[in-house]
LUMBA-584836 format. One record per residue (C-alpha): x, y, z negated. Coordinates in steps of 0.05 Angstrom, whole numbers, plus 32768, in hexadecimal, padded with zeros to 4 digits. Example, Ala and Ser with C-alpha at 12.3 -4.5 7.8 and 13.67 -1.06 7.14 Angstrom:
<bapas>
80F67FA67F64/81117FEB7F71/
</bapas>
This chain:
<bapas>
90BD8A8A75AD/90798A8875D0/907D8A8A7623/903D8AA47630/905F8AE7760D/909F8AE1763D/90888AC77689/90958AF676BB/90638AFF76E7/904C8B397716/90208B5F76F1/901E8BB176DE/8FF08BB976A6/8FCE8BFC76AA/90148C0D76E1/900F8C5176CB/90048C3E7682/8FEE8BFA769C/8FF78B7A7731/8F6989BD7887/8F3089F2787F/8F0C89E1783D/8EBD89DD7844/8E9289F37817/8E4389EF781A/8E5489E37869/8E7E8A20786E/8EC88A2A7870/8EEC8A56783B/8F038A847871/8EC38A897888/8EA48A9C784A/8EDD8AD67843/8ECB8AEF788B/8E838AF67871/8E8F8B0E7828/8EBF8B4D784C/8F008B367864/8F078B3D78B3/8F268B0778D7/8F668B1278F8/8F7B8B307934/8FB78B15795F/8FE78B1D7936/90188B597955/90678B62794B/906A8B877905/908B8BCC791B/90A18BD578D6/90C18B9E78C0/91068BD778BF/90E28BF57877/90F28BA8785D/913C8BC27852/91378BE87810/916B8C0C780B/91788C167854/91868C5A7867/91568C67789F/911F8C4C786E/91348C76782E/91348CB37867/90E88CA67870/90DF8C96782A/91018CD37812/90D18CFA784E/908F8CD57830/909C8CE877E7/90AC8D3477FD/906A8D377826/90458D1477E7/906B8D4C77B8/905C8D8C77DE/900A8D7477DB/90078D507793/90428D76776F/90268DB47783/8FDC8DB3776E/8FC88DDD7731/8FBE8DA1770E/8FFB8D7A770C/902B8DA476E3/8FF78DA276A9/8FE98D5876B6/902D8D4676B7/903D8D6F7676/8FFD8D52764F/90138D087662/90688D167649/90428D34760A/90198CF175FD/90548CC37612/90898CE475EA/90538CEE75B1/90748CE57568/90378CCA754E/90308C8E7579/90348C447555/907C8C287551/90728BE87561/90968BB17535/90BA8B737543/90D28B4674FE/91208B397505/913F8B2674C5/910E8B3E7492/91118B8274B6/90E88BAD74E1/910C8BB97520/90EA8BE9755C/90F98BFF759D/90E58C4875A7/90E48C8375DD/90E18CCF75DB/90F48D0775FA/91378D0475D8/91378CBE75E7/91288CB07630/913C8C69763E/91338C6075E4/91508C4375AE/91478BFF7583/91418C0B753E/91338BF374FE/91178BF674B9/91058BD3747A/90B48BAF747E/90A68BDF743D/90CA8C19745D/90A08C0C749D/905C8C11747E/90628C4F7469/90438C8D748A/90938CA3749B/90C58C69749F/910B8C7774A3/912C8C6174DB/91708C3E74E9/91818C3F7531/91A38C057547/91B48C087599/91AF8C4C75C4/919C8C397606/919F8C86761E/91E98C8475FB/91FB8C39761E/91E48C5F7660/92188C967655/92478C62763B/924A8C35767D/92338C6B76AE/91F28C4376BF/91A88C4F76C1/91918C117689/91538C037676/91508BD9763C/91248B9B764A/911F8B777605/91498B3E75E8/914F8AF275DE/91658ADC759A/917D8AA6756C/91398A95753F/91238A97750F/91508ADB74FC/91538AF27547/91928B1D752F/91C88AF7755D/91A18B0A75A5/91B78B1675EF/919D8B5D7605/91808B697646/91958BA57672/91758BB376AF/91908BF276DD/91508C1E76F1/91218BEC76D1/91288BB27703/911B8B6876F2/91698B5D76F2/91858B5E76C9/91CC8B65769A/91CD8B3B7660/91FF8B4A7622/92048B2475DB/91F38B5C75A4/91EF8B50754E/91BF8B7A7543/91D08B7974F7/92058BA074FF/91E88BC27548/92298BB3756A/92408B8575AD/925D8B46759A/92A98B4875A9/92B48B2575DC/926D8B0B75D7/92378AE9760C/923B8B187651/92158AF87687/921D8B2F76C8/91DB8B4976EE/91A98B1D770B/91628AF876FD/91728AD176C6/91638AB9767B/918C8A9F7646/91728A857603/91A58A7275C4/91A58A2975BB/91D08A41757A/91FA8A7C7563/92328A5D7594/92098A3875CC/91D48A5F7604/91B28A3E7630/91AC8A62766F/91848A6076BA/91A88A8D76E9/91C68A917724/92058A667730/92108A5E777E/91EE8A4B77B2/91B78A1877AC/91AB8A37775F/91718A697763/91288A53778A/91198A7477CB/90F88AB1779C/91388ABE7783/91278A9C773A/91568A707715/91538A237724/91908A0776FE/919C8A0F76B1/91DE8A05768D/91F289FF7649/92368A36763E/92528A3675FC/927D8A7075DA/92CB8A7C75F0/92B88A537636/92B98A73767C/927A8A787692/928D8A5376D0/929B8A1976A1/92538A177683/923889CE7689/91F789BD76BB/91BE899A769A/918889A276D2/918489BA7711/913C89C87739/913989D3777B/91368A0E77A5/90EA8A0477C0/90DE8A027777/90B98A49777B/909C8A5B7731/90B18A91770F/90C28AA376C7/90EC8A8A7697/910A8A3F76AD/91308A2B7668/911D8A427619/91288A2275D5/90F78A2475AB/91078A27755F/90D28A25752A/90CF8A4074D8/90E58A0074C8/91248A0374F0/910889CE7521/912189D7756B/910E89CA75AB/913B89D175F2/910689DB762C/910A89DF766E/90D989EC7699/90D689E176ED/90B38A137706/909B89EB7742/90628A24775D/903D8A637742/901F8A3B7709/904189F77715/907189DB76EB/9094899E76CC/90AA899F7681/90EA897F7669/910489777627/915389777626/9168893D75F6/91B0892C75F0/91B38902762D/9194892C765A/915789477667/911889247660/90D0892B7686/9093893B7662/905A8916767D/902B89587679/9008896F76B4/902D89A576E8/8FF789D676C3/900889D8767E/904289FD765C/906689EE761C/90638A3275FE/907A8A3175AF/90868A077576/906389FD7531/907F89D074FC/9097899D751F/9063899B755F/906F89B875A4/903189E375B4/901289DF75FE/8FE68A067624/8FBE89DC7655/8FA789F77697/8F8289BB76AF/8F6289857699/8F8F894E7682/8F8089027673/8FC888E6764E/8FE688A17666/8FCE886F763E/8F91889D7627/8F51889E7633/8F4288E37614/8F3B89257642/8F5B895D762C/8F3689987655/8F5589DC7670/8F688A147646/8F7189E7760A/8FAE89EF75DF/8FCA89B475C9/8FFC8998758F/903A895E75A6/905789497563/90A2894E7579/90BE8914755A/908988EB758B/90A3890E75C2/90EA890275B9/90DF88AE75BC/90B188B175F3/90A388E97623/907088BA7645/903A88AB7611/902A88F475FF/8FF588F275C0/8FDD893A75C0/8FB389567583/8F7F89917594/8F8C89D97576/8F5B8A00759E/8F2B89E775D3/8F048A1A75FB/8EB58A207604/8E888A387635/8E978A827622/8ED88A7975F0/8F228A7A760C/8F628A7975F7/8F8E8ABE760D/8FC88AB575E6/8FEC8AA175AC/902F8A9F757C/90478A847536/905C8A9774FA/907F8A6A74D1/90488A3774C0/900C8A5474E8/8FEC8A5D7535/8FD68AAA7543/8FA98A9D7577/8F808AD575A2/8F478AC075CD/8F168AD675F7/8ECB8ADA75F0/8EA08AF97624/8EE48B2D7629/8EDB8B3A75E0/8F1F8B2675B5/8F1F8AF47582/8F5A8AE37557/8F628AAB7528/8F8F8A8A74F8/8FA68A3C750E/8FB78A0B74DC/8FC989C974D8/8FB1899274A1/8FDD895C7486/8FA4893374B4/8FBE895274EB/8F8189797500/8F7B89BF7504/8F4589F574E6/8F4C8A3B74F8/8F428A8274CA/8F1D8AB974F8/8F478B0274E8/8F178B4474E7/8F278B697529/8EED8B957545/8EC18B917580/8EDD8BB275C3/8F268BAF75AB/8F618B8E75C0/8F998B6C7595/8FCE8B8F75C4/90088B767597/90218B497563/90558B42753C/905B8AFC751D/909B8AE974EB/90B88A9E74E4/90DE8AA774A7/908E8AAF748A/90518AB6749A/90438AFD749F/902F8B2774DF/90148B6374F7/8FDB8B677525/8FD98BA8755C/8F908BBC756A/8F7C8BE375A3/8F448BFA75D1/8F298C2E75FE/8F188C6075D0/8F408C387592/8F878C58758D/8FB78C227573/8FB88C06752E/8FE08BD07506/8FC78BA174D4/8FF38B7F74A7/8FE08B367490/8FFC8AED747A/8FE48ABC74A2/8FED8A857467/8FB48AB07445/8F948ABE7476/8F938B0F7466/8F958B3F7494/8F918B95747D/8F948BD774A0/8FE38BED749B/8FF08C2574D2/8FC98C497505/8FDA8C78753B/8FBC8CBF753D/8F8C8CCB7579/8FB48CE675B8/8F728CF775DD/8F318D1875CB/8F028CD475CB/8EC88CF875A8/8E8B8CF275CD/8EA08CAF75FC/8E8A8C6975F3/8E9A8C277618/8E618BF87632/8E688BB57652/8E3F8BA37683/8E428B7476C0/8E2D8B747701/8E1F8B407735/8E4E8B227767/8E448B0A77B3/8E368AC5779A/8E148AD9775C/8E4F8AD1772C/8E488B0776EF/8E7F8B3776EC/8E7A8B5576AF/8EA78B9D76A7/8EB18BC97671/8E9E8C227680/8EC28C537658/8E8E8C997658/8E778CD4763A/8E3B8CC17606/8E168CF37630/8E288CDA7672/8DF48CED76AF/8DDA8CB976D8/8DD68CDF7713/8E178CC27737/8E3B8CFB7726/8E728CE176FB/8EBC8CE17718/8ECA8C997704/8F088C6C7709/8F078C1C770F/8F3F8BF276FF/8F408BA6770C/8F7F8B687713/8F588B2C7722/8F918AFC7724/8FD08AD27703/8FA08ABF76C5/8FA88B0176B2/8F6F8B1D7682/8F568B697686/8F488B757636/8F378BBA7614/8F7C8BE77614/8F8F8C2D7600/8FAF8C527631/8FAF8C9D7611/8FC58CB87656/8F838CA7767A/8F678CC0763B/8F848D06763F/8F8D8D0C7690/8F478CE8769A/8F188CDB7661/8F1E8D227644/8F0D8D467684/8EC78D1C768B/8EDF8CE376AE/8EC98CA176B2/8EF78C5F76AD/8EE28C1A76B6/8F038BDB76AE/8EED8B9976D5/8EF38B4F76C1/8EED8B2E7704/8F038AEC771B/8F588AD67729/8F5C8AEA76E1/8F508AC976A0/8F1D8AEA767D/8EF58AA6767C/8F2D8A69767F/8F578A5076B5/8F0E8A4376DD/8F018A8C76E5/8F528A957701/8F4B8A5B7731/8F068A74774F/8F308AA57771/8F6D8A83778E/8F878A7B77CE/8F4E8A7177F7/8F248A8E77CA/8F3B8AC877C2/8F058AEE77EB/8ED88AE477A3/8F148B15777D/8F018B4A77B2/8EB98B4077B1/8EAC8B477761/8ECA8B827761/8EA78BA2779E/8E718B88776F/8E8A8BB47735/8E8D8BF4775D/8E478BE2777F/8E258BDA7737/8E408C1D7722/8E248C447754/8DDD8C1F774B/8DE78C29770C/8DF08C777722/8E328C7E76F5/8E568C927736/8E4B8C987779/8E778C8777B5/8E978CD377C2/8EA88CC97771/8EBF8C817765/8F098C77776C/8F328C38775D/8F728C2F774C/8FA68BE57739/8FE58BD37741/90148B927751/8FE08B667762/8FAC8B94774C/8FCD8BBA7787/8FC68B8C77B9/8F728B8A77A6/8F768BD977B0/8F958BCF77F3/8F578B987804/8F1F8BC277F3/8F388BFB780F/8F3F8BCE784D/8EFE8BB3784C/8ECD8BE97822/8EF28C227839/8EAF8C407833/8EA38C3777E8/8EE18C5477C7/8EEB8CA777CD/8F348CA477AC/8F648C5B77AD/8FA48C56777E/8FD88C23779F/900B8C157771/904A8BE47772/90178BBE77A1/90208B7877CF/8FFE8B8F7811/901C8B6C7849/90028B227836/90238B007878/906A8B15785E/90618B18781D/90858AD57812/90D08AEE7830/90C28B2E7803/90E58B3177C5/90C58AFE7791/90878AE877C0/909C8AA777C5/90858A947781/90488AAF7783/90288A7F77C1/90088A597788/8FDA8A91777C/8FD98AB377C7/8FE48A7777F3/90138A727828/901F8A8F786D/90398A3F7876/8FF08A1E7877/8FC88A3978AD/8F878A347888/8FA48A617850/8FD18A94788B/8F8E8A9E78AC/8F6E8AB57868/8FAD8ADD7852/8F9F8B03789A/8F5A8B11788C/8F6A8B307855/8FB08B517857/8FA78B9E7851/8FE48BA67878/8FC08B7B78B5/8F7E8B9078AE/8F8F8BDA78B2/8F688BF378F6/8F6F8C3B7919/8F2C8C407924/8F158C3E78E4/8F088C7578B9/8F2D8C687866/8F288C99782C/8F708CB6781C/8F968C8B77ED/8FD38C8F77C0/90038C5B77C4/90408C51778D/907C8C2B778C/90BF8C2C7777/91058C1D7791/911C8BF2775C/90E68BBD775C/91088B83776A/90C28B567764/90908B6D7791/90C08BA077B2/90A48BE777D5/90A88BC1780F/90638BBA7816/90558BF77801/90788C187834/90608BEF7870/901B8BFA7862/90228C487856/904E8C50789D/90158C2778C3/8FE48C5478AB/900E8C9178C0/900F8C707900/8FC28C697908/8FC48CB778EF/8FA18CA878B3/8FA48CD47871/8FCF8CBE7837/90068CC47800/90368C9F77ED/90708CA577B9/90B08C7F77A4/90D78C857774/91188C647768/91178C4A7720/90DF8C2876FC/90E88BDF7717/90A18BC47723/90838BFA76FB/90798C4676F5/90BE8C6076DF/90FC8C4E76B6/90EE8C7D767C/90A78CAF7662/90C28CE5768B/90C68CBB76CF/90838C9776B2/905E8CDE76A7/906C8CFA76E8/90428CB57708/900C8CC676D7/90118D0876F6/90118D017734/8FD68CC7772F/8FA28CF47709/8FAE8D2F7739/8F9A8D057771/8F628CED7750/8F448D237737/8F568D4D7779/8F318D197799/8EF88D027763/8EF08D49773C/8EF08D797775/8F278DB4777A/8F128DCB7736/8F2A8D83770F/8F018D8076D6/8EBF8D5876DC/8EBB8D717691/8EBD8DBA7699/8E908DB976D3/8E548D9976AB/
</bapas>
């Protein structure tokens, strides 16, 4: 099982489809923000609505009931939205989208949802059966039906299997779509609950089979057993026919530890080799690595910024995040390398590490991800934003060459599907204008051919993508990729729509999302997507240029982005709207803070917005490795320059903006959301703002809750971008 496919962070890809003063040159850090656009802060005054913090308080679900009415009667009414809201159900519910495939003994299995199936089903088929043009399908667990069944809303959030078969698997249930969630041992052979199986209650929590009779499990136990963020700390081992109260401790963190994601996994290779890992998540991207050996667990002397993330014949493979010189070595292994531990060395001496090198970056070259098959490495990376993916292997020197795979230019590998009972996979492609498509290969030969593709759901005749780049404040390159008509005008006239994340080593690649294509693209719209610093487009450097401190950079290469555009005369300011969520929301809420001039139309979705607090919120606490904390005064003074919550003023004039969030997110939380919307009714300033109940940190719990947010975004934005009539198209 690779990690980098499993750690929860807090991003919303495409939300709606798709979150001591340091001197420098002679200047402080907070200085540089104050000149680069962030405002320093005021006294700090008593926050009037700390009362919205109680989520499901009555006297804040009366206002947020009153908000999402007011929102309704503007939004739900316009001409537009009914149509909009139709189109986008049409394209989410569309038959002819790509089922995407998972191997689980020898079979295709897929998890699929339509308008007869709103929360879906998991399925399966035979690999032959599946690459025909009409497969025929077995279903194998009803989540609509287990709804009905236990009278609750679930939302089925994947499962964690016995490998290699990943048959025997606990199923995760979450109510509304929150990060909770319900865990219950299923066969999905047979597509039943084990009697009297594996039943771990609701909470944050992950359990991973150790064998058919064993899981391994992080949860919470009691007090002192979860972090401050509310993430497990402690991992026991429980084995079948025990109480669960009887499960035996075999570590135990402590509660400052505040990482996130998964704490405990076994990995289990195509030769049946396994591994028990835990991992202390001691910050954001902080950890220790353990291996669990009969006597206890054991320290791996690898820095806090590498992961053990999968397992290849034998050899545990890491991702480094900084550089690393071993004890008792004089060789430096540099960031953003992935690195081999033969696991036999390991299990003598944890000490003396002796890593081998199976990819290195360059200058332009860097890893994104990667996963196994039986005896290969699939590995993605990134150059200049374009995808690369190549086929690892390892010699009997111990070295290792790799096989480059076709995949075209401006396209992203969205998916994979990788088997360990062989070697063969299947590659998802994707880009802009690309709708999805599966190859089918072997990685032992290296083959890879066109198997499936997905039938257009938009009208993507007569658009192109570019990238380009433009400039920062400190002369960084920001390069960006525009989605436009062929004939586009460069007169400025051109409703456009910028998306950015800039942070958590998060990388913005090429992605299809057919509902932009048919609400947006198709009426003459133009969307652009920008690769600016916090993420990791270009290695762990171009992430760690914008931490903390730093963070003013994030903000300032994508004013950049929307400043190039209108140079460019793509846009112009009265039709240039922008639009992220998570922590793509909280950069919304900062440049509509501090360029409230430049943006026409803002999209705040599932957004962090009141930096000062955002630690006590919901899952903030683990995040103060990227953020900082309110705790260092260096750092609180920065997070007050730049809160959007804080740096909201009355006498300022701000374009109208949209702001999303739902009940049910239980990692960000609306919280901020909510705060930031009732200040600016205070100050009498325009705005809407919606919440809906399900969705968790997302856009809704099913296509029908997910096309109403589509909805409701693309009438704003072309009410605000398009003009009354809402077709830049049409009117050329």
């Amino acid at each position: 099982m690779n990690r980098s496919f499993t750690q929860a962070g807090i991003r919303v890809v495409a939300f709606a489809a798709i979150i001591a003063v340091t001197v420098v040159g002679g200047h402080s850090l907070l200085a540089h923000a104050q000149q680069s656009g962030a405002q320093p802060s005021s006294v700090e005054q008593p926050d009037k609505y700390k009362w919205l913090e109680d989520v499901h308080g009555e006297k804040p679900m009366a206002w947020v009931k009153a908000e999402d009415a007011r929102t309704a009667a503007v939004l739900e009414k316009n001409p537009n939205f009914a149509q909009l809201d139709a189109e986008a159900l049409k394209v989410l519910d569309s038959p002819d989208r790509l089922p995407a495939p998972s191997f689980r003994g020898g079979m295709i299995y897929n998890t699929w949802h339509d308008a007869d199936h709103l929360r879906g089903i998991v399925r399966r088929t035979t690999v032959a059966d599946y690459l025909t043009a009409d497969p025929k399908w077995e279903t194998v667990l009803d989540y609509d039906a287990l709804s009905k069944t236990d009278k609750q809303s679930w939302v089925g959030h994947g499962f964690s299997c016995l490998e290699p078969e990943n048959l025997i698997c606990m199923t995760s249930l979450s109510a509304g779509g929150e990060d909770a969630d319900t865990l219950r041992e299923i066969d999905l052979s047979t597509g039943k609950f084990v009697p009297n199986g594996f039943q771990l209650a609701r909470g944050k929590q992950n359990a991973s089979f150790i064998d058919k009779d064993t899981l391994l499990i992080g949860r919470d136990w009691g007090p002192g057993t979860v972090s401050e963020a509310g993430y497990p700390i402690t991992v026991r081992i429980w084995k079948r026919g025990e109480p669960l109260d009887s499960a035996k401790e075999v570590f135990r963190g402590d509660v400052k530890d505040n990482g996130y994601g998964d704490g405990a996994y076994v990995l289990r290779d195509g030769q049946g080799n396994q591994a028990i890992i835990i991992q202390r998540n001691l910050t954001t991207f902080e950890s220790e690595s353990y291996l669990l050996l009969p006597d206890g667990p054991k320290k791996l002397a690898l820095p806090k910024k590498a992961n053990v993330q999968d397992m290849l014949n034998g050899q545990l493979l890491v991702k480094l995040e900084e550089d690393w010189t071993p004890e008792g070595s004089t060789t430096k292994y540099v960031q953003g390398s992935v690195l081999a531990l033969d696991m036999d060395a390991v299990r003598k001496d944890q000490t003396k590490l002796v890593p081998t090198v199976v990819f290195a970056p360059t200058a332009r070259e860097f890893e994104e991800w990667f996963t196994t098959t039986k005896n290969h490495v699939l590995m993605a990376t990134l150059e200049n934003v374009q995808q690369r993916v190549y086929v690892y292997s390892v010699g009997a020197d111990g070295k290792w060459t790799r096989t480059k795979l076709p995949v075209p230019e401006n396209v992203s590998v969205d998916s994979v599907a990788a088997n360990r009972l062989d070697d063969r996979l299947f590659l998802g492609i994707a880009g802009f204008l690309t709708p999805p498509s599966l190859s089918f290969g072997d990685a032992s030969k290296g083959t890879l051919a066109p198997a499936k593709s997905q039938k257009p759901q938009f009208d993507a005749s007569g658009k192109v993508v570019e990238q380009l780049e433009a400039t920062s404040k400190d002369g960084t390159k920001i390069p960006y990729f525009v989605v436009h008509p062929k004939n586009m005008k460069y007169d400025g006239s051109n409703p456009t729509l910028l998306n950015a994340y800039g942070g958590f080593l998060s990388s913005s690649t090429p992605f299809y999302w057919p509902v932009m294509g048919k609400l947006w693209l198709e009426k003459g719209g133009v969307f652009v997507l920008a690769n600016i610093r916090g993420g990791g487009e270009f290695g762990p450097a171009w992430h760690e240029a914008g931490l903390k401190t730093h963070r003013q950079r994030i903000y300032d290469d994508f004013y950049a982005v929307g400043q190039d555009l209108v140079a460019r005369k793509i846009t112009s300011t009265p039709k240039l709207g922008i639009l992220g969520g998570s922590n793509g929301g909280l950069l919304m809420g900062v440049e509509f803070t501090q360029h409230p001039e430049m943006w026409n139309a803002v999209v705040i979705q599932v957004p962090l917005l009141d930096m000062l607090s955002y630690e006590h919120l919901s899952a903030g606490a683990s995040w103060v490795g990227e953020y900082g904390s309110v705790s260092v005064p260096e750092e609180r003074a920065f997070l007050a320059s730049i809160s959007p919550y804080n740096q909201l003023k009355a006498d300022v004039k701000y374009p109208e903006p949209l702001i999303q969030t739902t009940t049910a997110d239980d990692r960000v939380g609306p919280v901020h959301a909510r705060k930031f919307a009732a200040k600016m009714g205070e100050f009498n300033k325009p705005f809407f703002f919606d919440e809906i109940t399900e969705g968790g940190h997302g856009a809704g719990a099913d296509n029908k809750q997910l096309a109403r947010t589509e909805a409701e975004t693309f009438t704003y934005l072309m009410m605000k971008l398009m003009g009354a009539g809402g077709d830049a198209a049409a009117a050329q």
